[in-house]
DORO-58381 format. One record per atom (N, C-alpha, C): residue number from 1; atom name; x, y, z. Coordinates in steps of 0.1 Angstrom, whole numbers, plus 5000, padded with zeros to 4 digits. Example, Ala and Ser with C-alpha at 12.3 -4.5 7.8 and 13.67 -1.06 7.14 Angstrom:
- 1; N; 5132; 4943; 5078
- 1; CA; 5123; 4955; 5078
- 1; C; 5132; 4967; 5078
- 2; N; 5128; 4978; 5071
- 2; CA; 5137; 4989; 5071
- 2; C; 5129; 5000; 5079
END
This chain:
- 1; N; 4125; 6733; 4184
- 1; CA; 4120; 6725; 4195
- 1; C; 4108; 6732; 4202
- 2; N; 4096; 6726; 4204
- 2; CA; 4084; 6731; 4212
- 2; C; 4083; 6726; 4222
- 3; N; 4082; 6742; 4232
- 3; CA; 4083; 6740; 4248
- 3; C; 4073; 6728; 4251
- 4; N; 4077; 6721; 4260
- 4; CA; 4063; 6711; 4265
- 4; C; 4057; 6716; 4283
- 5; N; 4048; 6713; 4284
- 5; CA; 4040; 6721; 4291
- 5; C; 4032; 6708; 4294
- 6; N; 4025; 6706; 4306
- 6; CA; 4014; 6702; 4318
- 6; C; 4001; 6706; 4311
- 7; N; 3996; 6691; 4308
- 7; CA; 3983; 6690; 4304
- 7; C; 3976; 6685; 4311
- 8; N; 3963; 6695; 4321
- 8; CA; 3953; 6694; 4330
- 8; C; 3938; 6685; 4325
- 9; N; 3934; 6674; 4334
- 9; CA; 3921; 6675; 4330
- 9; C; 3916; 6667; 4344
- 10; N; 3901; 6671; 4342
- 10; CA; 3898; 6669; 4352
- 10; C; 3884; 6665; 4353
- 11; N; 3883; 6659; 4360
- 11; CA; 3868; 6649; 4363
- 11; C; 3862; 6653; 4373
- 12; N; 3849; 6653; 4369
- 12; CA; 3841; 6661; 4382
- 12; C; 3826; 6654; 4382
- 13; N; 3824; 6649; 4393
- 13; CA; 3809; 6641; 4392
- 13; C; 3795; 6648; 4394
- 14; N; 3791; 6649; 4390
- 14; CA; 3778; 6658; 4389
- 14; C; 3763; 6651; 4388
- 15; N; 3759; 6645; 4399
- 15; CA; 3741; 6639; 4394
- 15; C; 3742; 6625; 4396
- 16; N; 3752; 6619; 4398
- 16; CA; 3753; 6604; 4393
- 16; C; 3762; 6602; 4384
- 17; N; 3770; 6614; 4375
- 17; CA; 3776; 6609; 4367
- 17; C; 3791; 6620; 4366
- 18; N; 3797; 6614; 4359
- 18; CA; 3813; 6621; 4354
- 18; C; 3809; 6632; 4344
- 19; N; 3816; 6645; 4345
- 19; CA; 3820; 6653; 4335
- 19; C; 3834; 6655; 4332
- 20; N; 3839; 6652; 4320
- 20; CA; 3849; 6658; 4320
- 20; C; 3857; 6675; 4310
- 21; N; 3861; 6683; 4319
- 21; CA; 3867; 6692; 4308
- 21; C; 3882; 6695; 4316
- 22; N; 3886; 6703; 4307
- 22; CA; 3901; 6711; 4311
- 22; C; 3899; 6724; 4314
- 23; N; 3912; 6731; 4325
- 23; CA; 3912; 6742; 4331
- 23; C; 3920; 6752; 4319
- 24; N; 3925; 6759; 4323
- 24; CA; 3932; 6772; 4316
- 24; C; 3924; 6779; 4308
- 25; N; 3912; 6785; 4311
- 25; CA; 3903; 6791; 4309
- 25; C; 3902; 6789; 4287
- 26; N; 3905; 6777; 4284
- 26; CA; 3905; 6776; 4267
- 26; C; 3889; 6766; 4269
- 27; N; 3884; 6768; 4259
- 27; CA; 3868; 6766; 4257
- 27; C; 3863; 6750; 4261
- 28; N; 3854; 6747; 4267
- 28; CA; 3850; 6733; 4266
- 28; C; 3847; 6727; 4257
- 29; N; 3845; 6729; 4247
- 29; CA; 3849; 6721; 4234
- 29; C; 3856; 6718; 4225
- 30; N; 3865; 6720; 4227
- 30; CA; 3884; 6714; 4223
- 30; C; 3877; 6704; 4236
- 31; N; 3875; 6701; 4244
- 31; CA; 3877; 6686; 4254
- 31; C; 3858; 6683; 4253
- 32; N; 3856; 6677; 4240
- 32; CA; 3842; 6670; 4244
- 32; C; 3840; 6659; 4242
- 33; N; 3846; 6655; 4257
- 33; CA; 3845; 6640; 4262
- 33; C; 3833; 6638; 4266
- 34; N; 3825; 6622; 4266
- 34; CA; 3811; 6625; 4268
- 34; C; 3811; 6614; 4283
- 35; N; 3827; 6615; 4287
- 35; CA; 3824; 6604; 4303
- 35; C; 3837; 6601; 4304
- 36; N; 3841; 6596; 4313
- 36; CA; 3848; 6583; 4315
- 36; C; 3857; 6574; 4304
- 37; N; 3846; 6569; 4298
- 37; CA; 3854; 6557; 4286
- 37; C; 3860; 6565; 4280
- 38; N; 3856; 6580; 4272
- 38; CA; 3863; 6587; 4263
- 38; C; 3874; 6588; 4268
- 39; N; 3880; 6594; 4281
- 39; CA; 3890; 6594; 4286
- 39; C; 3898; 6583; 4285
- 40; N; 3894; 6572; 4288
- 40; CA; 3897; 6556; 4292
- 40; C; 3906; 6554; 4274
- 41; N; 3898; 6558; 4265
- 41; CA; 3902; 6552; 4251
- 41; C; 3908; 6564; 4248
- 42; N; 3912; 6579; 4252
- 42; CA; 3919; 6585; 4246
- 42; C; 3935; 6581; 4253
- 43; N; 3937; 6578; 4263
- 43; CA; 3946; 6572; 4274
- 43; C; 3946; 6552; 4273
- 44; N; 3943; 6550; 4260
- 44; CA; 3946; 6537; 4262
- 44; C; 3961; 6529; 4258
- 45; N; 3962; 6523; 4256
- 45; CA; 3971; 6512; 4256
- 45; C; 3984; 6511; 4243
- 46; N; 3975; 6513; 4232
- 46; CA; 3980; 6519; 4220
- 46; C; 3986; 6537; 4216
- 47; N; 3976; 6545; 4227
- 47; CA; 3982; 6554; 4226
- 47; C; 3992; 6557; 4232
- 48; N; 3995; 6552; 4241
- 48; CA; 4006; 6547; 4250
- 48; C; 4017; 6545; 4245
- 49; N; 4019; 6536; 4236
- 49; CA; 4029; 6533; 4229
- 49; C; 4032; 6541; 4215
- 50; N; 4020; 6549; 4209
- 50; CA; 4020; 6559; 4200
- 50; C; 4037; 6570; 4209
- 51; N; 4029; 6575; 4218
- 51; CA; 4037; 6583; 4222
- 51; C; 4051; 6579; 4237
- 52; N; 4052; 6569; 4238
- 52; CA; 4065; 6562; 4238
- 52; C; 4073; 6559; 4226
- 53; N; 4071; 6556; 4217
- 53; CA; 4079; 6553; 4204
- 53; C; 4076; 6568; 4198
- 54; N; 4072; 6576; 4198
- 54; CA; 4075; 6595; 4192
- 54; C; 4087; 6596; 4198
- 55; N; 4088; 6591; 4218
- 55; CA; 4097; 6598; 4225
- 55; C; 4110; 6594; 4219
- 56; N; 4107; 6578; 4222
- 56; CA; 4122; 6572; 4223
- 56; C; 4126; 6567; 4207
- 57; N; 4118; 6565; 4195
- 57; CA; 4122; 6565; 4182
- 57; C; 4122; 6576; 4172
- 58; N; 4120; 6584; 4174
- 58; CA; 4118; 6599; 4168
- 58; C; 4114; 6595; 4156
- 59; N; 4102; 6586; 4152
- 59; CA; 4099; 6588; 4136
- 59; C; 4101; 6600; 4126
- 60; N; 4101; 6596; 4115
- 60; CA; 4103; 6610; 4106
- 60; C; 4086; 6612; 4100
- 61; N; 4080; 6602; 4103
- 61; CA; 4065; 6613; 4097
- 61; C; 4057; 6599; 4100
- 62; N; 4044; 6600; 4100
- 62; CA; 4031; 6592; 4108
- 62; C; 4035; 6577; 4100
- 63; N; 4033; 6580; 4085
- 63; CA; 4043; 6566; 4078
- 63; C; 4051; 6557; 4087
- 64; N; 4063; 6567; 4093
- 64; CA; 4076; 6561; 4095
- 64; C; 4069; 6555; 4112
- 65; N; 4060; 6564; 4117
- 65; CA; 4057; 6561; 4132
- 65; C; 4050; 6546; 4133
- 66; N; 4039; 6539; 4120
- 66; CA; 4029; 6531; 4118
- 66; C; 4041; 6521; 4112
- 67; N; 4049; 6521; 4105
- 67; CA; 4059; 6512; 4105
- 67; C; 4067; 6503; 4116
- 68; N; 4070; 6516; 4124
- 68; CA; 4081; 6511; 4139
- 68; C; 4068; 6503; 4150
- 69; N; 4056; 6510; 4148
- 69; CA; 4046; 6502; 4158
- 69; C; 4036; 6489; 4151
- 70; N; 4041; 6484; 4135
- 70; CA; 4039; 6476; 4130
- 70; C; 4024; 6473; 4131
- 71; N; 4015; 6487; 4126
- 71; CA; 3998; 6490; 4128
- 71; C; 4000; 6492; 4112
- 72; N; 3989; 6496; 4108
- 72; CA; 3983; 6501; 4097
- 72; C; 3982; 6516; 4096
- 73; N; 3985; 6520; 4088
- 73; CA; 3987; 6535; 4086
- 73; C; 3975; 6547; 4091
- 74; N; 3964; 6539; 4087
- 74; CA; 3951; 6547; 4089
- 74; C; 3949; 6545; 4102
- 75; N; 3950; 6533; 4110
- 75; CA; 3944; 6533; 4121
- 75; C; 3955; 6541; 4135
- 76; N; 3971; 6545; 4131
- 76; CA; 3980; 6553; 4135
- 76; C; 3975; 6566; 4132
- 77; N; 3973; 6572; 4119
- 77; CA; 3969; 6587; 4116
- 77; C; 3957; 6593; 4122
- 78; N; 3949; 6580; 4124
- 78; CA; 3935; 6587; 4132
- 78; C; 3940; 6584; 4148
- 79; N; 3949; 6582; 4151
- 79; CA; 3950; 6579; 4170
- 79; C; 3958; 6593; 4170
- 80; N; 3971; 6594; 4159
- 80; CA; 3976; 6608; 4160
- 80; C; 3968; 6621; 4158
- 81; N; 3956; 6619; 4152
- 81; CA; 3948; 6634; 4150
- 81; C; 3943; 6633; 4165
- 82; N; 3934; 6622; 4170
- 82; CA; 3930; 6627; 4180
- 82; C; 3939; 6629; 4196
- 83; N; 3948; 6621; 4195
- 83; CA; 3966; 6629; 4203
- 83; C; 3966; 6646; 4201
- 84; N; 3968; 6644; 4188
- 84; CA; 3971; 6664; 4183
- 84; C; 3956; 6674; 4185
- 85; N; 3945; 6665; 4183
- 85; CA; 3939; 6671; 4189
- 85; C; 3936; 6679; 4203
- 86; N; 3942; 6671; 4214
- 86; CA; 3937; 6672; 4228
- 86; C; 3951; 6679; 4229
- 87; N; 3962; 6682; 4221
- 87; CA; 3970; 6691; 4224
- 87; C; 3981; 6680; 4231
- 88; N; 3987; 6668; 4230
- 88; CA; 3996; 6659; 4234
- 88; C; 4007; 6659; 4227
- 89; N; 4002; 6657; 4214
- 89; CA; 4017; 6660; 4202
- 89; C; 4013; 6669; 4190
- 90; N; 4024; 6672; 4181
- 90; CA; 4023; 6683; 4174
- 90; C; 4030; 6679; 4162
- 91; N; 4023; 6682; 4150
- 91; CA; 4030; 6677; 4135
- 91; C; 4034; 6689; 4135
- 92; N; 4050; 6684; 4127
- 92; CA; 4054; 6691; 4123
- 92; C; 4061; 6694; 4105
- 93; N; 4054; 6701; 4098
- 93; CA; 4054; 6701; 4082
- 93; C; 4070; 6700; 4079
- 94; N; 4077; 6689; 4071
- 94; CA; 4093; 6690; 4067
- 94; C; 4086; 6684; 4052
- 95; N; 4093; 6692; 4044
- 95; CA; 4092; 6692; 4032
- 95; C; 4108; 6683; 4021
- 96; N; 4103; 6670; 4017
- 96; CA; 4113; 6664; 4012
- 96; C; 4111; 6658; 3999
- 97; N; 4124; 6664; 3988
- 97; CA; 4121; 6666; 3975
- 97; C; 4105; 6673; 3971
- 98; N; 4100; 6662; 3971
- 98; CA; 4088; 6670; 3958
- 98; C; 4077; 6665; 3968
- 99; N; 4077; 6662; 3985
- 99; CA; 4068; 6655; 3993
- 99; C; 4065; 6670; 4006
- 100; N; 4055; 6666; 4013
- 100; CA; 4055; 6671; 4028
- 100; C; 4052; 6663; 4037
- 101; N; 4061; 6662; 4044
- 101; CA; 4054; 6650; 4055
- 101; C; 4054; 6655; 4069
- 102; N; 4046; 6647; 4075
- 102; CA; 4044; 6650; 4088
- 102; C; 4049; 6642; 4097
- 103; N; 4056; 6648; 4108
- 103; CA; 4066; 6646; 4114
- 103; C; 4059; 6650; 4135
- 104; N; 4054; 6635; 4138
- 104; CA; 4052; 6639; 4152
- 104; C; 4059; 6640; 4163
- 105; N; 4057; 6651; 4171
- 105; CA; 4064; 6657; 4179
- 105; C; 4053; 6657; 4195
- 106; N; 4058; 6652; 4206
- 106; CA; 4052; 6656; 4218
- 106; C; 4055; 6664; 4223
- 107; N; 4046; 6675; 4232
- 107; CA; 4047; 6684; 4232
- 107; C; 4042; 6686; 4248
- 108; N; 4038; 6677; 4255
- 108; CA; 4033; 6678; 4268
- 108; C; 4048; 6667; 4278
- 109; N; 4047; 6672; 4286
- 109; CA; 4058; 6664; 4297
- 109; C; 4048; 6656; 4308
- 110; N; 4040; 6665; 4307
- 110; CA; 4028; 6658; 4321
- 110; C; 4017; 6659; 4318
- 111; N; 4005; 6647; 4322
- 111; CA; 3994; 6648; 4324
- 111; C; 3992; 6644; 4336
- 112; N; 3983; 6658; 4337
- 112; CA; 3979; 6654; 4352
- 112; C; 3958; 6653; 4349
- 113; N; 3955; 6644; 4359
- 113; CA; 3942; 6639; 4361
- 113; C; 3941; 6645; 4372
- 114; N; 3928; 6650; 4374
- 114; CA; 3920; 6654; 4387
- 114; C; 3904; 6643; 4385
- 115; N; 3900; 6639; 4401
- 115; CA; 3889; 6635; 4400
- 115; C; 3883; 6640; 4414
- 116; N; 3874; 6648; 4410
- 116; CA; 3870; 6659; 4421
- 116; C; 3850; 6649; 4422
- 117; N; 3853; 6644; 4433
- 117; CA; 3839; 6638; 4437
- 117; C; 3830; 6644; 4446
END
């Protein structure tokens, strides 16, 4: 089981416009959001439900997740890279018969938003 942990980010207006990055001194590019919408579409509606159904249906791999949310497999695997990207959920490699699959795991308990104006 992987500890879950508070994921910070934070919005900061600068000139007329939004910046966004993350605190814990890890590099600003793991978070190169270019505004607002990026945030808006990484926190949208479907991802929402990506990781409500990890919580409450425990898929056994991205397959079994694009099944239960009754999407198309490609358009689940690229919402889950960029989820595991930003550090929200975590594949986990289970190896069955002669296969490996990937198996998502959330790994954050909180997001918290700052909007520092």
């Amino acid at each position: 089981m992987v500890k879950k942990k508070t994921r910070e980010i934070t919005i900061k207006e600068s000139k007329g416009t939004f910046s966004i990055f993350k605190k814990s001194g890890i590099s600003k590019k793991d978070y190169d959001f270019s505004g607002v919408l990026a945030l808006r579409q990484l926190l949208s509606n479907e991802k929402a439900r990506i990781l409500h159904t990890i919580k409450t249906q425990n898929p056994k791999s991205i397959y079994d997740l694009a099944k239960k949310l009754n999407r198309g497999f490609k358009s689940v695997n690229d919402d889950i890279k960029l989820l595991e990207r930003f550090g929200f959920i975590e594949l986990i490699e289970e190896k069955t018969k002669n296969r490996i699959r990937h198996k998502p795991e959330i790994i954050v308990d909180t997001i918290t938003i700052h909007l520092k104006v």
